[in-house]
C-alpha positions as CSV (number, residue, x, y, z in Angstrom):
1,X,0.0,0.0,0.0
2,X,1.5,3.3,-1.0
3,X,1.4,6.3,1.2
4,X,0.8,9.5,0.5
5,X,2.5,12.2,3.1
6,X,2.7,15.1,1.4
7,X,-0.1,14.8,-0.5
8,X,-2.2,15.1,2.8
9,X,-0.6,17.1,4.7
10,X,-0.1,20.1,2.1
11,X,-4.2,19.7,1.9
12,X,-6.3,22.0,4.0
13,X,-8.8,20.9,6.9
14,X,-12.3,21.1,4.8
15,X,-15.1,21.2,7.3
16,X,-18.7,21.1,6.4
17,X,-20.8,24.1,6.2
18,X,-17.2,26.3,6.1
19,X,-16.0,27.7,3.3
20,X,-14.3,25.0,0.7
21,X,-10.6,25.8,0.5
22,X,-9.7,24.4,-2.8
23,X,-11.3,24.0,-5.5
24,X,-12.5,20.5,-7.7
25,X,-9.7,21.2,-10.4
26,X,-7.4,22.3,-8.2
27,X,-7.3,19.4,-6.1
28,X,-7.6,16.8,-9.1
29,X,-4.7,18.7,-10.4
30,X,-2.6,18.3,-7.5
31,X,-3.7,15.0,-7.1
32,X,-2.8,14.0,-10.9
33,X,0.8,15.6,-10.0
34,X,1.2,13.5,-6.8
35,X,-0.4,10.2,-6.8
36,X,0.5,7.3,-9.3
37,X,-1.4,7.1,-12.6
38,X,-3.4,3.8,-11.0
39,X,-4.5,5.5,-8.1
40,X,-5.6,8.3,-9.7
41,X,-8.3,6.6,-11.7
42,X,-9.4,4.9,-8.6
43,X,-10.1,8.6,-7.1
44,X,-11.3,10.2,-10.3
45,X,-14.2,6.9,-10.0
46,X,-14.9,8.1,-6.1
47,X,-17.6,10.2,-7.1
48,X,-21.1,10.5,-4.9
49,X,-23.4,8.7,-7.3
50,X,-21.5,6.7,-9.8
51,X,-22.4,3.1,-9.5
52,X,-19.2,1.1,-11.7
53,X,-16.4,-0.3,-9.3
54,X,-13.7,2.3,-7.9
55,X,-11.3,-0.7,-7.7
56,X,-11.0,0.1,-4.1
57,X,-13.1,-1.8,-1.7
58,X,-13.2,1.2,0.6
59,X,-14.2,3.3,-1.8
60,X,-16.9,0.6,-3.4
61,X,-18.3,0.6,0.3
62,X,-19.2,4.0,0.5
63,X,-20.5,4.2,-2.7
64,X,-22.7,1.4,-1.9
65,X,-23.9,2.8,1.2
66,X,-25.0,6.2,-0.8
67,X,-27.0,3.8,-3.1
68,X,-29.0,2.3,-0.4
69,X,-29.4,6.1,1.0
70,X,-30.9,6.8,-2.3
71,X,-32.7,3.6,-2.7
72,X,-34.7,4.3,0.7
73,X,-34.8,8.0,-0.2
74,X,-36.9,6.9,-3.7
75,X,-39.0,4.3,-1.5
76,X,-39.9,6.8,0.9
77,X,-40.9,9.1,-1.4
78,X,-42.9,6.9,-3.6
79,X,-44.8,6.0,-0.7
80,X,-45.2,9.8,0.3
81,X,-46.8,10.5,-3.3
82,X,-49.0,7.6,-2.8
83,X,-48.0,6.7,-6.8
84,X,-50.5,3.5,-8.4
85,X,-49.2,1.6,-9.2
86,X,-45.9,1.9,-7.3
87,X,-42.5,1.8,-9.3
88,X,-40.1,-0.9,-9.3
89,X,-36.9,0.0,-7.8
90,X,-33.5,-1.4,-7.8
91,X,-33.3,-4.6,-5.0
92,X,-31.0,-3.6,-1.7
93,X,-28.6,-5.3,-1.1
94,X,-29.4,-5.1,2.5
95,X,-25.8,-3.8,4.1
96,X,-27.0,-0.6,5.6
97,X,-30.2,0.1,7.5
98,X,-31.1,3.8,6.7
99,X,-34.5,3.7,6.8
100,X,-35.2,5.9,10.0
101,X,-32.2,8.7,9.0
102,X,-34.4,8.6,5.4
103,X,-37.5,9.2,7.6
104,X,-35.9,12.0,9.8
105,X,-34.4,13.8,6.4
106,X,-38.2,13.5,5.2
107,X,-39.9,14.9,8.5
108,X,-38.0,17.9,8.3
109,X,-40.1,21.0,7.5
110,X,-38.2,22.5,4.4
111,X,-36.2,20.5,1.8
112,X,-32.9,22.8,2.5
113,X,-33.2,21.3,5.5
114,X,-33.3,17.7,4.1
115,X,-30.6,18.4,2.2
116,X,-28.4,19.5,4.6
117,X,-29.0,16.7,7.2
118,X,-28.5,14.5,4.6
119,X,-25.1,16.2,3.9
120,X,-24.3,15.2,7.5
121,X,-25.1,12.0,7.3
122,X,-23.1,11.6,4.7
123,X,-20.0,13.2,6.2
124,X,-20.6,11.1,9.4
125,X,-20.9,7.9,7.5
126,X,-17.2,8.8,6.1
127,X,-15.6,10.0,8.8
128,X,-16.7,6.8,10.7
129,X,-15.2,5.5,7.7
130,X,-12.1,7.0,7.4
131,X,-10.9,6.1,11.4
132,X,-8.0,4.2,10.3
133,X,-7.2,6.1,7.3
134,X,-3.7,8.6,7.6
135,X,-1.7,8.9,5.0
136,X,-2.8,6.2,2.1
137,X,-5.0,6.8,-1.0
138,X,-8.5,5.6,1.5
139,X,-8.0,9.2,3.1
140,X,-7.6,11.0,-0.2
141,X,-10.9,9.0,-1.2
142,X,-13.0,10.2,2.1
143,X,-10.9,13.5,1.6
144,X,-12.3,14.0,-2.0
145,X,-16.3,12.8,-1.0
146,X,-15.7,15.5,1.8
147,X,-14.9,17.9,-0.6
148,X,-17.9,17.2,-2.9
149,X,-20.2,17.6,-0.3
150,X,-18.7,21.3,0.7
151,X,-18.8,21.8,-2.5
152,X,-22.7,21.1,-3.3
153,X,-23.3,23.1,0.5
154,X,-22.1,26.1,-1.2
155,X,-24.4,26.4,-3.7
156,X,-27.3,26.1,-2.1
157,X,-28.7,29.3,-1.4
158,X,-32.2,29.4,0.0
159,X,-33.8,31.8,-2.6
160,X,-33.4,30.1,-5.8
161,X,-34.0,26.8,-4.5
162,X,-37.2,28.2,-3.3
163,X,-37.7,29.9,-6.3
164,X,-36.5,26.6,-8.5
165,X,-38.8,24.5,-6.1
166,X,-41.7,26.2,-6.7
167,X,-41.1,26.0,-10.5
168,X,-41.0,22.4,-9.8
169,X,-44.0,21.9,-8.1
170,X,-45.5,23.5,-10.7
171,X,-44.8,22.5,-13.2
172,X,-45.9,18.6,-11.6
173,X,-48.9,19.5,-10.0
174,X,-49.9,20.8,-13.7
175,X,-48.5,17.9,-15.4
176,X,-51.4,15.7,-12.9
177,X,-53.8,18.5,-13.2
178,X,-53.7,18.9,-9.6
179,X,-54.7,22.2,-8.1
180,X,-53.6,23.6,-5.1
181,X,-55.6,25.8,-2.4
């Protein structure tokens, strides 16, 4: 296993909700410049959301621990919107039980609010993660997700997603004829 001191330690502290202290490129760029070719691919695939193998198991695991967040996520909400007949989703594959944090995210009054809580989840889940992690390519992997999430916390300001939102709603309630009070 190769190690990767100075990578890490020229690499600022990113903490959630603070501002982001380097930039996407910026950091794939320096870690293009530092790490071998091989384990650069690995962290270019350690993306939330992509489903095809990193070819690193810890990286695989917390990918497949967002899919079941997302999996429960779609199930909840199909149930919310009481769809007939209900859509078939993807089959779990049962590793991760996340069906009350889904259920908190989805009690929460506004969906900023989801979103953020789900952001936290998310950081928890790789921080846990990431105990045993130092200097080796498994902390540039929880280093990079951590970065992605700061990333997608920046650009959430409350008054166009409120304003996007409602063009949302809008535009579905319209699309099922539905007509609000």
């Amino acid at each position: 296993m190769r190690h990767y001191y100075y990578t890490i330690a020229a690499l600022e502290t990113i903490r959630l909700e603070d501002k982001v202290p380097i930039s996407e490129a910026k950091f794939l760029q320096f870690a293009e410049d530092t790490l071998n070719a091989k384990d650069y691919q690995v962290l270019l695939k350690s993306r939330w959301g992509l489903t095809e193998p990193t070819g690193l198991f810890f990286a695989d695991r917390i990918l497949s621990w967002e899919k079941e967040l997302r999996l429960e996520l779609g199930k909840a909400r199909i149930l919310k919107l009481q769809f007939d007949p209900l859509p078939v989703l993807p089959a779990s594959d049962g590793n991760d039980a996340l069906l009350e944090k889904v259920r908190a995210a989805l009690a929460l009054d506004s969906p900023l609010d989801a979103e953020r809580f789900l952001d936290h989840l998310r950081w928890s889940f790789i921080e846990d993660m990431s105990a045993c992690h130092f200097f080796d390519l498994e902390a540039l992997v929880v280093y990079y997700f951590k970065l992605q999430i700061a990333l997608r916390q920046e650009k959430f300001q409350k008054e166009l997603g409120q304003e996007s939102f409602e063009k949302a709603y809008a535009a579905v309630t319209e699309s099922f004829n539905i007509t609000t009070l």
